[in-house]
C-alpha positions as CSV (number, residue, x, y, z in Angstrom):
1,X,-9.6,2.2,8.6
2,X,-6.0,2.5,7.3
3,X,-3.3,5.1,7.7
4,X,-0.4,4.6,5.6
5,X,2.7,7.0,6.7
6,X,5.4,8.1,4.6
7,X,8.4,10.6,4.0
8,X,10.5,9.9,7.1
9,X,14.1,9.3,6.7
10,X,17.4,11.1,8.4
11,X,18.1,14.6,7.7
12,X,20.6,16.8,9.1
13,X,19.8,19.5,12.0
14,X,18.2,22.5,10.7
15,X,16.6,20.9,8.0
16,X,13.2,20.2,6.7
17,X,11.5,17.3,6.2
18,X,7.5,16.4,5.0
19,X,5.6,13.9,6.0
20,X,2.4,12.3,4.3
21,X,-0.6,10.2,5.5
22,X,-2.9,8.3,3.2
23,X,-6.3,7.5,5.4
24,X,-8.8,4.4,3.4
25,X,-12.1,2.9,4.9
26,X,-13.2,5.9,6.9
27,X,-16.5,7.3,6.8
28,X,-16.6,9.9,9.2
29,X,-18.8,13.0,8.3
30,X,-16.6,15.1,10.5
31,X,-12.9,14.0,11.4
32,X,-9.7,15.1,12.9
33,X,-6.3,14.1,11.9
34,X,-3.6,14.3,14.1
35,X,0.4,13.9,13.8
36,X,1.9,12.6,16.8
37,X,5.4,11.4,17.7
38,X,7.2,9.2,20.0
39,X,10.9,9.2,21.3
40,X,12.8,6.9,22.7
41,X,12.2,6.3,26.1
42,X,9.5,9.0,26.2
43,X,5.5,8.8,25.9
44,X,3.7,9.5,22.4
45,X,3.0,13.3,22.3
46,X,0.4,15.5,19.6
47,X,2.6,17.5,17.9
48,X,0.2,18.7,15.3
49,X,-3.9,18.0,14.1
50,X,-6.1,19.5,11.5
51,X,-10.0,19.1,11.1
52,X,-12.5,17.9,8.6
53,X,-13.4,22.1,8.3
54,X,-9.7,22.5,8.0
55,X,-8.7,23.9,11.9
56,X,-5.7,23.3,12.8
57,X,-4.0,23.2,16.1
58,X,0.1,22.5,17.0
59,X,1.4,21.6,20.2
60,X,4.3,23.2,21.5
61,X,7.3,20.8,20.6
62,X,6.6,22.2,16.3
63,X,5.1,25.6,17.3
64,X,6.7,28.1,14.5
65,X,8.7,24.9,12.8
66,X,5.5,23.1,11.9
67,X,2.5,23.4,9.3
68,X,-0.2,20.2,9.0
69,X,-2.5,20.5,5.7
70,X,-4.7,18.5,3.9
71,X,-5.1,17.8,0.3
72,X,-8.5,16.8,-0.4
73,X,-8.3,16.0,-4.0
74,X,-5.2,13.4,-3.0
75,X,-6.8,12.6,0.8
76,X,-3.4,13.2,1.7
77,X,-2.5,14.5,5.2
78,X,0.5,16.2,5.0
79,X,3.2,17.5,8.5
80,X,6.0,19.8,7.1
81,X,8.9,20.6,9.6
82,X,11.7,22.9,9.5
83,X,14.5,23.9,11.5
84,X,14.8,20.2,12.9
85,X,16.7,19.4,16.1
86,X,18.0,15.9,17.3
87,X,15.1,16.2,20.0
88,X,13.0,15.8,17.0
89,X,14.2,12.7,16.3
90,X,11.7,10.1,17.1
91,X,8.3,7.7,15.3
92,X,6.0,9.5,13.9
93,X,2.3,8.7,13.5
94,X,-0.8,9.7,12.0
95,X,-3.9,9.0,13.5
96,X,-7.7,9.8,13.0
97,X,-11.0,10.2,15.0
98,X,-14.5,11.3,14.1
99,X,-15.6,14.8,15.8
100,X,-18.4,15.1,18.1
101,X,-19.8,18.3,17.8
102,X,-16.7,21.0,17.7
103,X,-14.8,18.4,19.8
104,X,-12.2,15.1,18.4
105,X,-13.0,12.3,19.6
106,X,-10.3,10.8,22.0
107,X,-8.2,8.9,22.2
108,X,-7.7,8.5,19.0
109,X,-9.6,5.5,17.1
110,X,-6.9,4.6,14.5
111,X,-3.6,4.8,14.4
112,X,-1.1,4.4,11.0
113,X,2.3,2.3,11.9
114,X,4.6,5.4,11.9
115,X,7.5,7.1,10.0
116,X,10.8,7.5,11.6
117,X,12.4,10.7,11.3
118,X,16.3,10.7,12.5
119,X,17.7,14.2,13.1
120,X,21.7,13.9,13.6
């Protein structure tokens, strides 16, 4: 399985940014992809993941500032953010994991390299 990240970059506070994921070589039935980001210093957090039945589910650091969607046609995973602070600032990765029943499977099986998204 691949994940290939894209659309990081620097971008002032308060703007937006989107950022893409390009899964290969799965062949999960029933999936979940998940954003997830890492600051300096700080442990790798979920900040956003969407299902193969298209749930979604945000954690609180992109609550009201974030929207995950997939494009099905591209097998694009997309994470759009707005209103970006400089705590947003950190490596962000997409990941993906075959469901069991209602439930992802974690941790995570596979993991893209990550974007980095500078807020400043």
């Amino acid at each position: 399985v691949q994940l290939v990240e894209s659309g990081g970059g620097a971008v002032q506070p308060g703007g937006s940014l989107r950022l893409s994921c390009a899964p290969s070589g799965y062949t999960y039935s029933s999936y979940c992809m998940g954003w997830f980001r890492q600051a300096p210093g700080k442990e790798r957090e979920g900040v956003a993941s969407i299902n193969s039945a298209g749930g979604s589910t945000y954690a609180q650091p992109l609550v009201g500032r974030g929207s995950v969607s997939r494009d099905n046609a591209k097998n694009t995973l997309y994470l759009q953010m707005s209103s970006l602070r400089p705590d947003d600032t950190a490596i962000y990765y997409c990941a993906l994991t075959p469901m069991e029943g209602s439930t992802c499977v974690r941790p995570y099986k596979s993991w893209g390299q990550g974007t980095q998204v500078t807020v400043s």
